[in-house]
Wavefront OBJ file of the C-alpha trace (Angstrom):
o trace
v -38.683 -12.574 -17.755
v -42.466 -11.896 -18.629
v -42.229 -10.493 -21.822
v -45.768 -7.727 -23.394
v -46.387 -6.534 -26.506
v -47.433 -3.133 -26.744
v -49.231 -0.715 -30.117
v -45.775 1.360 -31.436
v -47.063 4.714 -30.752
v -46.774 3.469 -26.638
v -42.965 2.587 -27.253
v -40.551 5.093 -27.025
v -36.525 4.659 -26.323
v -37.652 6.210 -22.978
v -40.448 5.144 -21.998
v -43.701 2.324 -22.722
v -47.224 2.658 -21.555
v -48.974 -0.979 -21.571
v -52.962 -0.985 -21.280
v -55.312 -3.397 -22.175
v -55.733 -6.883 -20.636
v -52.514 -6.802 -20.302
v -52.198 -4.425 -17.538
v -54.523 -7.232 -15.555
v -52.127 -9.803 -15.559
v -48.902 -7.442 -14.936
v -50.992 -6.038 -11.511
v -53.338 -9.321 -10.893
v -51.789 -12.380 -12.388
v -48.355 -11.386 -11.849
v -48.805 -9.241 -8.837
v -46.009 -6.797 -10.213
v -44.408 -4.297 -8.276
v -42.778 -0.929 -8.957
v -39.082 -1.214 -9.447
v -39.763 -4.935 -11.438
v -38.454 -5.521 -14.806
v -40.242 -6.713 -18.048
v -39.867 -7.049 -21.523
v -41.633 -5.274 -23.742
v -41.905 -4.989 -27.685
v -43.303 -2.790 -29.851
v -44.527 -6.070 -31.811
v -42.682 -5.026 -35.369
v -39.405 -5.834 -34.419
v -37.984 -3.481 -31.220
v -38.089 -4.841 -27.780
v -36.479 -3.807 -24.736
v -36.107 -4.511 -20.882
v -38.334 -1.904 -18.686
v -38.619 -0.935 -15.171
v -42.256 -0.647 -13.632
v -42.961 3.082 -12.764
v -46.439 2.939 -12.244
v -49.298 0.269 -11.880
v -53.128 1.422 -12.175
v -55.986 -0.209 -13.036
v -55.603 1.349 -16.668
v -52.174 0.946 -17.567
v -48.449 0.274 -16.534
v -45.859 2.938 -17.251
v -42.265 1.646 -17.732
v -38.832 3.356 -18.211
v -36.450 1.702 -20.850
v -33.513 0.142 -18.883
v -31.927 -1.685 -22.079
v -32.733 -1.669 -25.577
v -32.503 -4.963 -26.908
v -31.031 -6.396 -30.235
v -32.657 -9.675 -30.579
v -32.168 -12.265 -33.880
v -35.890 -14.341 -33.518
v -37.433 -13.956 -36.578
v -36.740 -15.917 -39.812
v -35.239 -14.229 -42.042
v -37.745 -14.924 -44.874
v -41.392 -13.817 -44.098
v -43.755 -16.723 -44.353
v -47.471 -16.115 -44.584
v -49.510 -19.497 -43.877
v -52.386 -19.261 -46.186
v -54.544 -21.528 -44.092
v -57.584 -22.868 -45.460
v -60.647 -22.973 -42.919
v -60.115 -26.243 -41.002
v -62.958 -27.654 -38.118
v -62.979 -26.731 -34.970
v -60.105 -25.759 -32.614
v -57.879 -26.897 -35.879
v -57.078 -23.287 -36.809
v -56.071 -21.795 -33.212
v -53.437 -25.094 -33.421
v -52.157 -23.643 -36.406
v -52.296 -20.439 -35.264
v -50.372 -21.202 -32.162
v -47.764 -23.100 -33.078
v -47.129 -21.288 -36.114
v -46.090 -18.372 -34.221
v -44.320 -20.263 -32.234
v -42.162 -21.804 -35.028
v -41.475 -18.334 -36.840
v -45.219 -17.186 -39.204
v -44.408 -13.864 -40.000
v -48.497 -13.494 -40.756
v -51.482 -15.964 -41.438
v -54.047 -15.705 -44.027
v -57.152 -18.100 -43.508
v -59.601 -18.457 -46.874
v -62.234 -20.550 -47.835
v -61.841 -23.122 -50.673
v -64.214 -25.781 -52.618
v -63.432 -28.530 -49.730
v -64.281 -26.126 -46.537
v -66.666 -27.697 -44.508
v -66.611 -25.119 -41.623
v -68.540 -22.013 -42.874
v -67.347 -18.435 -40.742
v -71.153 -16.826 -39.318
v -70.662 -13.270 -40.732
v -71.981 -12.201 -37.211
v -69.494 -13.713 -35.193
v -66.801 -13.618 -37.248
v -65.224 -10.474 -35.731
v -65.355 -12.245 -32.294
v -63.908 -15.490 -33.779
v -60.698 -13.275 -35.074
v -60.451 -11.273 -31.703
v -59.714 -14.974 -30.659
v -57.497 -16.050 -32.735
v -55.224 -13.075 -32.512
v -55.546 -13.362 -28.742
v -54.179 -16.477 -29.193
v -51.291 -15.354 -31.997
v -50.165 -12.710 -29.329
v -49.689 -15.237 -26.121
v -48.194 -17.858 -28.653
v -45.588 -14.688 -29.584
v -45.046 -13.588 -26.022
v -44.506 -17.544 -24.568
v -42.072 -18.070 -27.524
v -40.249 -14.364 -27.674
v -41.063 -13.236 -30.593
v -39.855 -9.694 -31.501
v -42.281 -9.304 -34.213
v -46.165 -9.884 -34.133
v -47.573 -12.070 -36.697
v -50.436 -10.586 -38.401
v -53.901 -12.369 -38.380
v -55.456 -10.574 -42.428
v -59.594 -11.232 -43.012
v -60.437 -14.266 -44.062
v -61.395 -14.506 -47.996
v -61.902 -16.948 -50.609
v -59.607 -18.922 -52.652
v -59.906 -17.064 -55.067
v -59.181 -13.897 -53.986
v -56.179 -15.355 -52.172
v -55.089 -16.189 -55.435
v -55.255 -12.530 -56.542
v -53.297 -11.731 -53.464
v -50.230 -13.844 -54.191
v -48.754 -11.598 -56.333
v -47.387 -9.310 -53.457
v -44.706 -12.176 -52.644
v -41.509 -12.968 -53.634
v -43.152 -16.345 -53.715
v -46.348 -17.921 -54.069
v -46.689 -22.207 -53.543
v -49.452 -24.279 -53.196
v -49.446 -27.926 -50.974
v -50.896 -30.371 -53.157
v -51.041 -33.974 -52.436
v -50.756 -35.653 -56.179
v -47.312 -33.292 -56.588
v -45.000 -35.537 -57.246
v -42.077 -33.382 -58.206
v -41.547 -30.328 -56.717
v -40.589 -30.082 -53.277
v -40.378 -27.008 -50.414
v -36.753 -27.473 -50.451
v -36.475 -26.639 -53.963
v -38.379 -23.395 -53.286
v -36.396 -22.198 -50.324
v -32.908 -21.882 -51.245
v -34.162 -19.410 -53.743
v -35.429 -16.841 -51.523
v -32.799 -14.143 -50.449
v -33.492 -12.811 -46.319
v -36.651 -9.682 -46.511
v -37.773 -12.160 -49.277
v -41.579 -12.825 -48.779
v -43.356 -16.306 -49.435
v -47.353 -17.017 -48.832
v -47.667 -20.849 -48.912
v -51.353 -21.859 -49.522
v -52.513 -24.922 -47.251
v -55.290 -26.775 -48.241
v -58.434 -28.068 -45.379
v -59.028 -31.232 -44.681
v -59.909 -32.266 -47.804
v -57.334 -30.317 -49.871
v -57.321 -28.751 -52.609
v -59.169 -30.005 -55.740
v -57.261 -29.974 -59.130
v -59.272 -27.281 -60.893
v -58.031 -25.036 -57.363
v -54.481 -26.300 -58.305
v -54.998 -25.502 -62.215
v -56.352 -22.037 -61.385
v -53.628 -21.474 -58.834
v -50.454 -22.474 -60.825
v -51.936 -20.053 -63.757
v -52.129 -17.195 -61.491
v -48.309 -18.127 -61.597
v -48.394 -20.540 -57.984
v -46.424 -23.225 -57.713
v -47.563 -26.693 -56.859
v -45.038 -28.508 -54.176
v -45.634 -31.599 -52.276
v -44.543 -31.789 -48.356
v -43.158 -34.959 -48.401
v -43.890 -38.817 -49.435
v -46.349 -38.697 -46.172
v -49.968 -37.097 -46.420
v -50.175 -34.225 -43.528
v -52.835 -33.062 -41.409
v -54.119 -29.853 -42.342
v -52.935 -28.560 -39.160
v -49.720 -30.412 -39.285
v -48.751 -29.103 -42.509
v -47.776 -25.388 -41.575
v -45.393 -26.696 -38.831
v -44.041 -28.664 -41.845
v -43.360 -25.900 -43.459
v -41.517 -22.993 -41.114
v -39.467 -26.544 -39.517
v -37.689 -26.390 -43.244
v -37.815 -22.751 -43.633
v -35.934 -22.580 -39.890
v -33.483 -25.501 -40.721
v -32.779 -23.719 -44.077
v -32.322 -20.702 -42.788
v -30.691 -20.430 -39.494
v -29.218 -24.341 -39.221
v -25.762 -21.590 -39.214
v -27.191 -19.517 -36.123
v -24.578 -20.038 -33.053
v -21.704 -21.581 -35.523
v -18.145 -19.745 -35.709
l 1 2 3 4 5 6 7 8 9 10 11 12 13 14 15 16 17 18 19 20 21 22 23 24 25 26 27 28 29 30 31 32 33 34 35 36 37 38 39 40 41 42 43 44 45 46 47 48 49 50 51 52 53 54 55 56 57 58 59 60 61 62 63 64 65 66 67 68 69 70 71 72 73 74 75 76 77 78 79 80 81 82 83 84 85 86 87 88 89 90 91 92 93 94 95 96 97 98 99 100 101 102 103 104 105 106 107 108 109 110 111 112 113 114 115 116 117 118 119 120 121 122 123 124 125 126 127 128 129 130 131 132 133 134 135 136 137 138 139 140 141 142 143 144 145 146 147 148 149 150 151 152 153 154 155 156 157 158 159 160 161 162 163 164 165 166 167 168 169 170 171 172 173 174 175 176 177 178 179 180 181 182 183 184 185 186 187 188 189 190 191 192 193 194 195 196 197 198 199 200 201 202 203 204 205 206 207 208 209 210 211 212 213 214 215 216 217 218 219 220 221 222 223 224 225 226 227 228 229 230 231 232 233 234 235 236 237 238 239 240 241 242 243 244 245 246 247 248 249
């Protein structure tokens, strides 16, 4: 079933009103009819099964068949701190870190960026991306739409990582440390940002600065990642440490 995400002030426990591009695909793409159900979410955790009233060119007007109670999220929010990778690298990230469970994604600039974001067209690069977050949360179900913040620099990033439960940093020359160490720590509604370095990583005065800010310094393994490997990395340990129970009596 097609599923829509729709702003919270059009989702009632009655009734949905869906507008935007999405109302396109419902009546063009889809070639809905009245009477046709769809999911729907609010995209901050409700979702429910609607009935078509009403197709325009404007918007589609639903009525709530089923409220639904649906267990897809992690139970630890994970915000990818993603620094600025080249080209299409970032909407890979973005993609299939929704798809594996990103609560939200932070991108920032670092010492090692190479890409540099036009001031100009960086409002039209983010409409992108969070196109891209939002059909990434729809194909995989999500009840819950990541959120895409501003890009910034490192070190305001930094700054920012005291408003987790948990702040770590990916660092290549870690040879201690490890994600799974940092997990089992963190209790569900728990909040972790883990800071991803571009394609050249992170240089050791980032590191220094980072871990005195009070970040730690993991490794992902005995294997060096991809930049835009390494996020997947990280929610594929965060899911098996968190739900691996999910389905067991």
């Amino acid at each position: 079933m097609q599923r829509y995400f729709v702003e919270p002030h059009l989702f009632s426990e009655r009734e949905v009103t869906i507008t935007g591009d999405d109302v396109h695909h419902i009546v063009n793409v889809m070639r809905a009819k009245s009477g046709e159900e769809i999911i729907v979410s609010d995209g901050a955790g409700r979702s429910a099964i609607v009935r078509i009233d009403s197709l325009s060119g404007k918007e589609v007007v639903a009525t709530v068949v089923e409220l639904l109670r649906e267990q897809r999220e992690l139970p630890v929010q994970i915000t990818i701190g993603q620094g600025l990778p080249k080209g299409e690298k970032m909407e890979w990230v973005l993609q299939k870190g929704t798809e594996l469970g990103a609560f939200a994604f932070f991108p920032f600039s670092s010492e090692r960026t190479i890409v540099k974001l036009d001031a100009k067209k960086e409002e039209k690069k983010l409409d992108r991306w969070r196109k891209i977050v939002k059909e990434a949360a729809e194909q995989s179900h999500r009840s819950i739409l990541p959120e895409l913040l501003a890009p910034v620099t490192f070190r305001q990033i930094v700054e920012e990582s005291s408003r987790y439960t948990r702040a770590v940093i990916a660092y290549e020359k870690e040879g201690g440390t490890t994600l799974h160490e940092v997990l089992p720590a963190l209790m569900p509604g728990d909040s972790l940002l883990v800071l991803i370095g571009p394609e050249g990583g992170f240089s050791p005065e980032e590191v220094a600065a980072a871990e005195a800010a009070g970040i730690r310094s993991i490794s992902l393994g005995p294997r060096i990642l991809r930049t835009e490997t390494a996020c997947q990395y990280v929610l594929a340990a965060a899911s098996y440490q968190f739900e691996r129970t999910l389905g067991q009596s």
